[in-house]
C-alpha positions as CSV (number, residue, x, y, z in Angstrom):
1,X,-11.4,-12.4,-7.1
2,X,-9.7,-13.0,-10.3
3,X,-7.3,-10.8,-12.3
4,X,-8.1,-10.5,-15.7
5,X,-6.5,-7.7,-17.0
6,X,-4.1,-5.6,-15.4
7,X,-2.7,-2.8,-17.1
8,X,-0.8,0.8,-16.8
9,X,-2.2,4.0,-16.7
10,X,-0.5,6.8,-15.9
11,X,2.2,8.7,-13.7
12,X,1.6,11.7,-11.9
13,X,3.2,13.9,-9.5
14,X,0.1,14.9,-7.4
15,X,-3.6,14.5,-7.3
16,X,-4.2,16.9,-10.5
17,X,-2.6,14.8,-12.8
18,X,-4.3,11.4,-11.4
19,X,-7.3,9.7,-13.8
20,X,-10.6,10.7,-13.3
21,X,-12.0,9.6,-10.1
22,X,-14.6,7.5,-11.9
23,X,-13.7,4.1,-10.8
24,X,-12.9,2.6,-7.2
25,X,-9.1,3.3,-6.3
26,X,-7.1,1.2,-3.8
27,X,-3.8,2.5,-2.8
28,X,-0.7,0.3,-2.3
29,X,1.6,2.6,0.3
30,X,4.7,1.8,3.0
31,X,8.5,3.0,3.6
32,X,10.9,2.8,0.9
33,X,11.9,-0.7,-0.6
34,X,9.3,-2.5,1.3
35,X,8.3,-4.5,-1.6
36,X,4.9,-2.7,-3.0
37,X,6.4,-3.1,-6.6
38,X,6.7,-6.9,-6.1
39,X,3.7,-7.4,-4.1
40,X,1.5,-5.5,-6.9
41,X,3.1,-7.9,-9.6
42,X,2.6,-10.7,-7.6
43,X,-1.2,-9.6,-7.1
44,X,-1.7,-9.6,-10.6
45,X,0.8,-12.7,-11.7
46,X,2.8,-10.5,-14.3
47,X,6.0,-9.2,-13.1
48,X,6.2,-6.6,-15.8
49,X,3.8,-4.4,-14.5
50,X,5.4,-2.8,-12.1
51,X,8.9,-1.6,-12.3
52,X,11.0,-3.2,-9.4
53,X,14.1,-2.1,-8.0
54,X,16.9,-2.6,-5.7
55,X,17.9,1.0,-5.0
56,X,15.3,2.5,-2.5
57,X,13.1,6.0,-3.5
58,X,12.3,4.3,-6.9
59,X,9.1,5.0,-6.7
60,X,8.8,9.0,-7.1
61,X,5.2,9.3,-8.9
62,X,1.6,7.9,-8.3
63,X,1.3,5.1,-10.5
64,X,-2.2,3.7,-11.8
65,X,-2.8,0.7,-13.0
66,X,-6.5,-0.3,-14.2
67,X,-7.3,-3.9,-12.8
68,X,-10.1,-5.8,-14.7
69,X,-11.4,-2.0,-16.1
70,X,-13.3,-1.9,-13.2
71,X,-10.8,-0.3,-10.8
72,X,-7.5,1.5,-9.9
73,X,-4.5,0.1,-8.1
74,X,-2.1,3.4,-7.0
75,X,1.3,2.7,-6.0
76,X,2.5,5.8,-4.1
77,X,5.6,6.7,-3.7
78,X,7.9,5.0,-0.7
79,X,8.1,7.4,2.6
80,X,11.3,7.2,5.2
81,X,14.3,6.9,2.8
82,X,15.4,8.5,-0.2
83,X,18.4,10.1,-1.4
84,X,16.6,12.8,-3.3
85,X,17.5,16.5,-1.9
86,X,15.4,17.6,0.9
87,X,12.8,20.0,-0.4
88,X,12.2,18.0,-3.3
89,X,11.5,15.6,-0.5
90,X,8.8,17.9,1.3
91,X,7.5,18.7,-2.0
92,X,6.9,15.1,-3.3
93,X,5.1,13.9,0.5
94,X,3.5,17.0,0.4
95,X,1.9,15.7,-2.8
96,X,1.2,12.2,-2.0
97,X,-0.5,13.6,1.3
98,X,-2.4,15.8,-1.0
99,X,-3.8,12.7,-2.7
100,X,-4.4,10.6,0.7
101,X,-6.7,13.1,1.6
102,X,-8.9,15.0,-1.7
103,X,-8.5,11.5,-3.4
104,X,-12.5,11.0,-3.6
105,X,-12.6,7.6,-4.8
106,X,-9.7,5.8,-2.9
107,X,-11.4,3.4,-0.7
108,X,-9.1,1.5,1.2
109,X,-4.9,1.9,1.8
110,X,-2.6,-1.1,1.9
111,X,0.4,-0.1,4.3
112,X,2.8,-2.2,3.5
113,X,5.5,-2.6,6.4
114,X,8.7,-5.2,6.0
115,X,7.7,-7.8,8.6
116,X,11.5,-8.3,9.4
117,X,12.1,-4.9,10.9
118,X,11.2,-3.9,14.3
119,X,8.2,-1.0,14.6
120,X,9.6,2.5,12.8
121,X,8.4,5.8,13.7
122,X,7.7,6.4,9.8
123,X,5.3,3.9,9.6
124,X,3.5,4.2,12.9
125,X,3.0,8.3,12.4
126,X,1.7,7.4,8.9
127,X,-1.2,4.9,10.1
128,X,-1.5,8.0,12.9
129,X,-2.2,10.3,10.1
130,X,-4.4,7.9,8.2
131,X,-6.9,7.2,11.5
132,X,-6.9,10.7,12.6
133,X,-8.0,11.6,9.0
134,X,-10.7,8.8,9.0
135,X,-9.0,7.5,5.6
136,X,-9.4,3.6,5.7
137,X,-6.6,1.1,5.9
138,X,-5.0,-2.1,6.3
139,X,-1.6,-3.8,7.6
140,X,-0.2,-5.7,4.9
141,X,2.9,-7.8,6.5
142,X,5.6,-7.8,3.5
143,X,8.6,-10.4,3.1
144,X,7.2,-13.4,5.4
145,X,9.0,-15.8,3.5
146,X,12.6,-14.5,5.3
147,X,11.4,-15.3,8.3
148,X,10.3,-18.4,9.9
149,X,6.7,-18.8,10.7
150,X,7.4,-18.1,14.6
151,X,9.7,-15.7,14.0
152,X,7.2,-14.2,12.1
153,X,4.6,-13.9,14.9
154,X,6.6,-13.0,16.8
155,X,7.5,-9.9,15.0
156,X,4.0,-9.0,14.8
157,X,3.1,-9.5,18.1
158,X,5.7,-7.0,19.2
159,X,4.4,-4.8,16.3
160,X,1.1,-5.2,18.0
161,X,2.4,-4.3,21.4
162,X,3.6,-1.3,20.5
163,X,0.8,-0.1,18.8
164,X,-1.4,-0.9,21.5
165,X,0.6,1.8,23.7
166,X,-1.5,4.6,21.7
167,X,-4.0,2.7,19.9
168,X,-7.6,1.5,21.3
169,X,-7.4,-1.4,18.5
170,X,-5.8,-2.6,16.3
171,X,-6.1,-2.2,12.1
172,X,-6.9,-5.6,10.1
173,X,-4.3,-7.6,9.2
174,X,-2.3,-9.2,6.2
175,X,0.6,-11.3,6.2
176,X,1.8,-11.8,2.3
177,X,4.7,-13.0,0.5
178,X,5.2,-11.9,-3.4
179,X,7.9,-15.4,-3.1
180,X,5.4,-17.6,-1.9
181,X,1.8,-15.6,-3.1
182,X,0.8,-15.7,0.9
183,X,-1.8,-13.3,1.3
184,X,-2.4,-13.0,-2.3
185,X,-6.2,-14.3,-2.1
186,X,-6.8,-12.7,1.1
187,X,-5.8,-9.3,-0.3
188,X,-7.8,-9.5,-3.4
189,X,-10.6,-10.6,-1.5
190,X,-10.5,-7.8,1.2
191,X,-10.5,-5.6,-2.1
192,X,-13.4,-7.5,-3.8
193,X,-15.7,-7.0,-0.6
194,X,-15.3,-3.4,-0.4
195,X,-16.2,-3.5,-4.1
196,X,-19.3,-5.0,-3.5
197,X,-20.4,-2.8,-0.4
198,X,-19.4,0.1,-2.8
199,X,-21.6,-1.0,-5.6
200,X,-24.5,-1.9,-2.8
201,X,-23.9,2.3,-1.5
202,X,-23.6,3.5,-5.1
């Protein structure tokens, strides 16, 4: 796939104030500071689109962006750190679980977990929720560049481990760099095939 345009929509709190649900939506989700800013400028080569940070919790809102007027690219807010106060907190997850699950036209969620970090209970009872709820998804493997390519596998094959202590098998699979652009083709076409199913259902 190739990115033509890529442009902001809107920000929203919660599902009511998302666009219409007129267009195929992809959702870009994982803990806080993970790199889903970075990788989603890195997807589409402008690294103004996205607002990147160093403080984690940046990202408190659903952001769209419109990729190629054809579809939507949601950045949802990070989950397992933030210093906000508690119950706004609750209130914001509550929200962003809201959308996971009324969000008609979201095909397909990107969890984005740091590959240098061993499993976290956050991220595994997030994919939990996902599966239980039938909501489709994929592993995307953030920040391989940090790590050498062994140590890499490595990683993931304990990731895999430990999933496989609860899970029958395992999600596909994505290991991307916004550094290097690993994974950038094999995200966009992941994304592109489900487009073309969708327009073969619709």
């Amino acid at each position: 796939m190739i990115i033509r345009t890529a442009e902001f929509v809107s920000s929203s709190s919660g599902l009511k104030g998302c666009p219409p649900p007129d267009k195929p939506e992809f959702a870009f989700s994982g803990r806080s500071n993970v790199g889903k800013s970075s990788l989603i400028n890195m997807l589409a080569r402008n690294r103004k689109l996205a607002r990147i940070s160093q403080n984690p919790g940046k990202t408190r809102t659903i952001n769209h962006y419109l990729i190629n007027k054809e579809w939507y690219l949601a950045d949802l807010p990070g989950y397992g750190f933030s210093k906000m106060p508690y119950e706004q907190r609750k209130k914001w997850m509550k929200e962003t679980g809201n959308y996971l699950l009324n969000r008609k036209n979201l095909l397909c969620v990107f969890v984005l977990i740091d590959i240098r970090i061993k499993p976290q209970i956050s991220d595994l009872r997030f994919m939990e929720m996902l599966s239980v709820n039938n909501i489709p998804f994929v592993r995307v493997f953030t920040k391989s560049d940090k790590l050498s390519k062994q140590k890499a596998e490595n990683n993931i094959k304990e990731y895999n481990r430990v999933m496989l202590e609860g899970w029958e098998a395992l999600p596909s699979t994505i290991v991307s760099s916004s550094v290097t652009m690993v994974g950038r083709d094999e995200i966009l076409n992941f994304i592109e095939n489900l487009l073309n199913n969708f327009r073969i259902i619709m």
